[in-house]
N, C-alpha and C positions, 0 to 999 in steps of 0.2 A: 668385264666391266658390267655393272649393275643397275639398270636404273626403277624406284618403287613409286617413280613419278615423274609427271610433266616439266620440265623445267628448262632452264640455261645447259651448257656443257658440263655445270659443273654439280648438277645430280648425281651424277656418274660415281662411282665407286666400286673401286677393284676388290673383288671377295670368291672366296671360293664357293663354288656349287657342286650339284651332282653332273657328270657325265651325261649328256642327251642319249638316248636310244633311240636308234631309226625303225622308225616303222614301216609299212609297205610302200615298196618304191621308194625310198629313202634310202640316203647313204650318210654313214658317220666321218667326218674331216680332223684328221689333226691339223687345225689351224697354223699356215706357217706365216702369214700376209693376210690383210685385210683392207680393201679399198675404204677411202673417206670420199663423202661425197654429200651436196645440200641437203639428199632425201632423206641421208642419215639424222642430222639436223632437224630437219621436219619433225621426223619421228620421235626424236628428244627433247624436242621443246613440244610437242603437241600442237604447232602453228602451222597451217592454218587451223582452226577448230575444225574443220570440216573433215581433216587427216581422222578425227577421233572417231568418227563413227565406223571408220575401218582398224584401228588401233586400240579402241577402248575409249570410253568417256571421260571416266575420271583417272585413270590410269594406266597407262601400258600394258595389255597382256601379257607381252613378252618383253621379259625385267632385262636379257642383253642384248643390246643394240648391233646392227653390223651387216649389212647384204653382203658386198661384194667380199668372196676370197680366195684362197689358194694355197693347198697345202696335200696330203696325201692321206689316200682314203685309210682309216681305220677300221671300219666294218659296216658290211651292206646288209641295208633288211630284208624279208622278203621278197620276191619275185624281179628284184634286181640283178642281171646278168649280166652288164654291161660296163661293171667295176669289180675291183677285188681287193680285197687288202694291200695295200703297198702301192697301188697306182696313184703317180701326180695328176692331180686333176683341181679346172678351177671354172670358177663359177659363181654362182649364185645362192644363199642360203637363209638361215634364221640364226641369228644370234653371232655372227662370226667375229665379234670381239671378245675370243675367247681363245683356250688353249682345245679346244672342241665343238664344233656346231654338226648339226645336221641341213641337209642342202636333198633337195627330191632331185633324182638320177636323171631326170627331163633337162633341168636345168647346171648341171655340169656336163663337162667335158675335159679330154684329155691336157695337159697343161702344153702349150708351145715348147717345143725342143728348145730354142734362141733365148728364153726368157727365165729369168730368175723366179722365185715366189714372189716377191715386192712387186716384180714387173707385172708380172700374171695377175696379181691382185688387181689392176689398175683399171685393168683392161674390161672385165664381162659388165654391167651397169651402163660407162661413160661410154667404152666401145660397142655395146648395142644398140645403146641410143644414137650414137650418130651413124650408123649401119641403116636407121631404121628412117631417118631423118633426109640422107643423103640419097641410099641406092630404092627405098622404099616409099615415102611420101614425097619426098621430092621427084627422085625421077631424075636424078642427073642422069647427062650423055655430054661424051665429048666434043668441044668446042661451045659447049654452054656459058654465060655469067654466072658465078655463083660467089655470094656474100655470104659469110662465114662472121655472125657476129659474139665477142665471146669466146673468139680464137684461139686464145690463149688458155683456155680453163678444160675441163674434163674433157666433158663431149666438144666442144669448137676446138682440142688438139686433135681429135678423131678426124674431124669431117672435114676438115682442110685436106688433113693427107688422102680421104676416101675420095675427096670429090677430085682433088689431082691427079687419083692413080687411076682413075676413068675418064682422064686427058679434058676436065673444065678448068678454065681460066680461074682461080679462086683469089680472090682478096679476102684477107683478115682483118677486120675490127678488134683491136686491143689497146692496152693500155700502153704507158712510155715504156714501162721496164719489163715489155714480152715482146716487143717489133720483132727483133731479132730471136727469139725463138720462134715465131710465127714463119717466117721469113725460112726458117730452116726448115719446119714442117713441109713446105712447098708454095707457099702464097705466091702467086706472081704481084699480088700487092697488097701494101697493108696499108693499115688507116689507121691512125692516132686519134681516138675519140675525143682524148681531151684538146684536141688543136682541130679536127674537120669534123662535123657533118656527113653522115651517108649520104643528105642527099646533094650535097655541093657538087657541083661542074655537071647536076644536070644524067649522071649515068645510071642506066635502068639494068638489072639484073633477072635473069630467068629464075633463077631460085634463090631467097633467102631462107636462111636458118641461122633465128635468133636463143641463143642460147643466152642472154645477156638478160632479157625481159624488163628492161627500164625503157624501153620505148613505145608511144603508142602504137597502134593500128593504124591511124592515119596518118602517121608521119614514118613507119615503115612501107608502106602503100605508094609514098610515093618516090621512095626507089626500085620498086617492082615493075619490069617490063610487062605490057600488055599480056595477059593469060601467063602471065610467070605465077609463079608459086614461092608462096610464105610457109614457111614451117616453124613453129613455134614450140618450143625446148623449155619448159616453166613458166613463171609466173612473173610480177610486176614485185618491189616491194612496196607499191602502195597497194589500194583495194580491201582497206582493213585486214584485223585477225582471225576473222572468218573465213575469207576466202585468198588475199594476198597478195591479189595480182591474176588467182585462177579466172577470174571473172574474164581476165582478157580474151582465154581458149574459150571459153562461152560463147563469148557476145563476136568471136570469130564465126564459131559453126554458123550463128544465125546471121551474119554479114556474107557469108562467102557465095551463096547463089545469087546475090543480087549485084555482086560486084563484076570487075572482068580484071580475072585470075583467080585462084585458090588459096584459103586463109584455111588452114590445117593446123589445128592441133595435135601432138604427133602422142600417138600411144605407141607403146616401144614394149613388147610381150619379150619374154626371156624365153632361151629354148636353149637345148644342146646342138640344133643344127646351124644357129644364129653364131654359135662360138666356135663351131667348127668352122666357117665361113671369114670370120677374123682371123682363126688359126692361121687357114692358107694364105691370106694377106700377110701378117706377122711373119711366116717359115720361109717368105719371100721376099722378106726385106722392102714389101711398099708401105706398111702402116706395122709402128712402133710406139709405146704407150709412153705418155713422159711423165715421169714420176717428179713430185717438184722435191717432196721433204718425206722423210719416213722417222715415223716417232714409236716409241716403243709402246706396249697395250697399256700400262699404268699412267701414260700422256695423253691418251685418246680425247680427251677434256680438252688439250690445247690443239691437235689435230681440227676437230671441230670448229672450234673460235676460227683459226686459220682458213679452214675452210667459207663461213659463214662470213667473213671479211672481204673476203672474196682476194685472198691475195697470191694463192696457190697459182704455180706453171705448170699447167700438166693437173696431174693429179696426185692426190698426198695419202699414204700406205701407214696403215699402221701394222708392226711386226709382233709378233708372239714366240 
């Protein structure tokens, strides 16, 4: 998939290229899965403008879209020894809405024994972010509160089961028709936004992680126990075109020393030890990625919308 500009999902256009070559520290992917996710979106619509001045101003550096994927390595460039031709492996890359990307050998890793391509694709992005969100900014420990809002979608399927399988009470915030997938992730209890309020009956939580970003600061503030911690997974979709909602992770940093507790914006860096780290969760049967829909790479346009609607369970793959 192609895109030679900023736009809607439906810039996009399926056309042949040349073959990427990997250069140093690089490795080449035959594409078999490729995660969908909002940053993809981001990046295709050029919104917030702020995304541009690392993307390109008036256009896209790089014309195919795609981070997350999974498929089997085709050839390694220089001074890469830690793949080979024919190894599964997934991860993180450039352009993986393609029958080929290149991905730098930092940011792959071995593919989970348990898991399909589809499934693999789902996992490295939505599963680091809530790795980073849960066991790293947050600071979960067992027997903690922890609110999970957003439950239902990429990262809030992650961090449910992360924060359970390190023995915290987890409640999911989702919509009517994910309860019961939330529910099955592990929540000891779930919240129906459209019918309660987080902060109804009055209950305080050690950690939040809002991957939802439609609420303010001071009205997630006051479901936050005393010195609990906020973790904040994106943006608002208000806050203009310029910035989004990012204004919120902003005006967090400079709010959080003056408060009592931690307003964190969570940065979530990609690595091969980050996914090796999910692997052993995964090959252990306590965290499992939930794929909602898988559309094929010429549908990547409605993968997108779907995502962007925010109607996805789990996470949505597109195959190659």
């Amino acid at each position: 998939m192609v895109q030679d500009r900023y736009g809607p999902p439906d810039v996009l256009r399926l056309r042949d290229v040349e073959v990427p070559a990997p250069a140093d520290g690089e490795v080449l992917v035959r594409v078999h899965a490729a995660g969908v996710d909002p940053g993809v979106w981001h990046l295709t619509t050029g919104l917030p403008y702020a995304v541009r001045l690392a993307t390109g101003l008036r256009r896209p550096r790089h014309r195919v879209p795609g981070l997350d994927l999974a498929g089997v390595v085709e050839a390694v460039g220089p001074d890469v020894t830690q793949f080979a031709p024919g190894d599964e492996v997934f991860g993180t890359g450039a352009g993986s809405y393609a029958e080929y990307a290149v991905a730098p050998a930092r940011k792959l890793a071995p593919k989970p024994r348990n898991l399909t391509f589809a499934q693999a694709a789902a996992v490295p992005i939505s599963g680091q972010t809530a790795l980073h969100a849960i066991r790293g900014a947050g600071g979960v420990r067992a027997g903690q509160q922890v609110l999970v809002i957003g439950a239902g979608g990429g990262v809030g399927s992650f961090a449910v089961q992360l924060a359970s399988a390190l023995g915290a009470r987890v409640t999911g915030v989702c919509g009517p028709t994910k309860l019961d997938l939330v529910r099955s992730l592990g929540a000891d209890d779930v919240v129906d936004y459209t019918r309660t309020d987080i902060t109804d009956g009055g209950r305080r939580y050690d950690v939040i992680v809002d991957t939802g970003g439609n609420r303010s600061l001071s009205h997630l503030r006051q479901a936050l126990a005393p010195k609990g911690t906020l973790v904040l997974v994106g943006g608002e979709a208000s806050g203009g075109r310029w910035l989004q909602g990012f204004d919120r992770q902003l005006r967090a940093l400079l709010l959080s020393p003056f408060v009592n507790g931690r307003l964190l914006p969570l940065v979530s860096p990609e690595s091969a030890a980050h996914l090796a780290a999910l692997t052993e969760l995964v090959e252990a049967g306590k965290v499992m990625p939930v794929v909602d829909r898988v559309w094929p790479l010429a549908e990547a346009a409605d993968a997108l919308r779907h995502i962007a609607a925010g109607h996805a369970r789990g996470k949505a793959v597109i195959t190659i």
